[in-house]
VOGU-3710 file (C-alpha; in Angstrom, 3 decimals, decimal comma):
1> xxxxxxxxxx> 15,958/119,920/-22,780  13,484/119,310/-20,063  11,863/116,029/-19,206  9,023/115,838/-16,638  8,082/111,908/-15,332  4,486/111,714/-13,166  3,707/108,697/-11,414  1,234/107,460/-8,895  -2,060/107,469/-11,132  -4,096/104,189/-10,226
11> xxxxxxxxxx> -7,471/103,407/-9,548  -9,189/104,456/-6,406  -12,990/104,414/-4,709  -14,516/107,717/-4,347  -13,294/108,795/-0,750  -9,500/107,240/-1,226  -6,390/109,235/-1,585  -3,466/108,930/-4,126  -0,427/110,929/-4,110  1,300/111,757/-7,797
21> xxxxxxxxxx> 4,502/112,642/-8,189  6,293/114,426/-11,181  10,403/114,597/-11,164  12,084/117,027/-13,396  15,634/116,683/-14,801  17,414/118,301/-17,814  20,689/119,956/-18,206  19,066/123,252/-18,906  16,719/123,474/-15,847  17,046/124,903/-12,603
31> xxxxxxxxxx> 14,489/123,601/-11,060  13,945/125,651/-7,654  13,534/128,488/-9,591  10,124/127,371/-11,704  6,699/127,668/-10,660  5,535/123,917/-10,854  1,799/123,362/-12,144  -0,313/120,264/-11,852  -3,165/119,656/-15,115  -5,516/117,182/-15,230
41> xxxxxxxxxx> -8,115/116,627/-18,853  -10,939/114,052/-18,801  -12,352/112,542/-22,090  -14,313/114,860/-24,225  -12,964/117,958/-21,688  -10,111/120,322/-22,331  -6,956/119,944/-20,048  -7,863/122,187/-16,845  -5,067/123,441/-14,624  -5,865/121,658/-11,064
51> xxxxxxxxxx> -2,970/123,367/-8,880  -0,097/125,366/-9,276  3,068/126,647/-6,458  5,154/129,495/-6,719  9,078/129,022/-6,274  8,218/131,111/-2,664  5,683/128,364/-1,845  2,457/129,814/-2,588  0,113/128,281/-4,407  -3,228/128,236/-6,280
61> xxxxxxxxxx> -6,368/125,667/-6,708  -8,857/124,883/-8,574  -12,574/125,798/-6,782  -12,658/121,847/-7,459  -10,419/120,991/-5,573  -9,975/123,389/-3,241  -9,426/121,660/0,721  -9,147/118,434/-0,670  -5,640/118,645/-2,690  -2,474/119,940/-2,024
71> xxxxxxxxxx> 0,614/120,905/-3,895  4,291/120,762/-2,701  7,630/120,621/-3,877  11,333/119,284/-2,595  13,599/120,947/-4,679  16,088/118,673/-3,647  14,835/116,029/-5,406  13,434/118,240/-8,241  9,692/116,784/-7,623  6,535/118,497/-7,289
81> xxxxxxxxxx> 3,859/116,340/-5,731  0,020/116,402/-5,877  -1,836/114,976/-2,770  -5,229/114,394/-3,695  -7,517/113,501/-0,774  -11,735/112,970/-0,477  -11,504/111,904/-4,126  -15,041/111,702/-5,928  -15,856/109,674/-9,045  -15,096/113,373/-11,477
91> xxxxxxxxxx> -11,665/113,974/-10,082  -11,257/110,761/-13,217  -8,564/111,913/-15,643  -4,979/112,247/-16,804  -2,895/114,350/-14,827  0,189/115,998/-16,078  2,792/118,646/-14,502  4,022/121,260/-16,563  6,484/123,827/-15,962  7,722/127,140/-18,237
101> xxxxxxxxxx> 11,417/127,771/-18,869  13,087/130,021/-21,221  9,584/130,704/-22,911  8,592/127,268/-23,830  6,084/125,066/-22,094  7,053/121,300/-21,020  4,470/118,540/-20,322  4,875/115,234/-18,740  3,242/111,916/-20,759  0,567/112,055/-17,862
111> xxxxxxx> -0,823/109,690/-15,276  -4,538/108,317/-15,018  -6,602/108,456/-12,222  -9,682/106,778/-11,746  -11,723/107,145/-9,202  -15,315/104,370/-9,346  -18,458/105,938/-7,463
//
């Protein structure tokens, strides 16, 4: 079993930072060897992945996003974190990580971010 916990949704003003975090446990998962993804889904919009890193330390971003957030990892501490800078009033939703092993797909609950104009 695989549980994934974000945290550090909140509300913001447009131009404000916020840093999630998601930490991964489970008996079954070896974390440093997963490619770690970051979704986010507004209201009446489907679920949109946002930013994604290889276990090599690449990684991937939305056109959205792109300069403005960045993705890391300590595998350490089996957390991926999102680092969301220059935030603008449509960067407002739930953001979830998500990570494949063994063929199945696990989600955290999510964390909102809000971000007023």
């Amino acid at each position: 079993q695989v549980q994934l916990v974000e945290s550090g949704g909140g509300l913001v003003q447009g131009g404000g930072s916020l840093r999630l975090s998601c930490a991964a446990s489970g008996s079954i998962f070896s974390f440093s060897t997963k490619p770690m993804e970051w979704y986010r889904q507004a209201p009446g919009k489907q679920r949109e992945l946002v930013a994604a890193m290889t276990v090599g330390g690449s990684t991937n971003y939305a056109d959205t996003v792109k300069g403005r957030f960045t993705i890391s990892r300590d595998n350490a501490k089996k957390t991926v974190y999102l680092q969301m800078n220059s935030l603008k009033p449509e960067d407002t939703a739930v953001y979830y990580c998500r990570v494949t092993t063994n063929g199945n797909a696990y989600w955290g609950q999510g964390t909102q971010v809000t971000v007023s104009s």
